[in-house]
N, C-alpha and C positions, 0 to 999 in steps of 0.2 A: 117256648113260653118262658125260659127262665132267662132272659137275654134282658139286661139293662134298658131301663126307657131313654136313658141318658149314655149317649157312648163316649169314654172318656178314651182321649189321646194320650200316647204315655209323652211322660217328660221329655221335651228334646235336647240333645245334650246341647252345650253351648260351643261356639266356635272361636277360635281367637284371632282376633282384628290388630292390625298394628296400624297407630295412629299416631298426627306428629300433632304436640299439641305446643303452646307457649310454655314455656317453662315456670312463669307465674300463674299460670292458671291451674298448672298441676298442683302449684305448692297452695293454690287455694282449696283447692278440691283434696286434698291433704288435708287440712285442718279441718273440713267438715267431718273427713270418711277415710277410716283405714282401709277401704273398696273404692277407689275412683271409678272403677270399670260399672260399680252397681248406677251410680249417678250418673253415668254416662248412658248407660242404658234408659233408665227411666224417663232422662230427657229426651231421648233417640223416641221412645214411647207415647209420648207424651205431644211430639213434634208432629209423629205420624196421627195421630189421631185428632190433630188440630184442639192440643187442650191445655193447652202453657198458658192461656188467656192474657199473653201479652200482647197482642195484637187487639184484644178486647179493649185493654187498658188507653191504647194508645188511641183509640179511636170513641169513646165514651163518650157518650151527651152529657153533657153538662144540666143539672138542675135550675128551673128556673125559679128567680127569687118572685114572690107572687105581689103583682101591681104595686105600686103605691098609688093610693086616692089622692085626687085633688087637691091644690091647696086650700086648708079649711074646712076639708073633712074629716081632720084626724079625730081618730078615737081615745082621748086618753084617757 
């Protein structure tokens, strides 16, 4: 009866990946974050879960601008 409703998993520890990256893209990722590895995760995350919304961006409908009336029916 005294057993959590909610069963939490302990932390997992992290494992370490060696990766070749650009060398300018390090020195970017540098400038944002004295952690490259954290930004590198979050987009590894982000990727997996289909939510970077660049592929949203890229594919967007365009608004459409609403009629123009006839000539001579302007409203002015």
């Amino acid at each position: 009866m005294n057993e959590p409703a909610v069963h939490s998993h302990p932390p997992t520890e992290k494992v370490a990946v060696s990766i070749q990256l650009d060398p300018d893209l390090l020195d970017q990722l540098k400038h944002l974050t004295n952690d490259p590895s954290k930004v590198i995760e979050v987009a590894i995350r982000q990727w997996l879960r289909n939510q970077s919304g660049r592929e949203d961006e890229l594919a967007r409908t365009l608004k459409r601008n609403p009629p123009v009336p006839p000539r001579g029916e302007w409203n002015d």
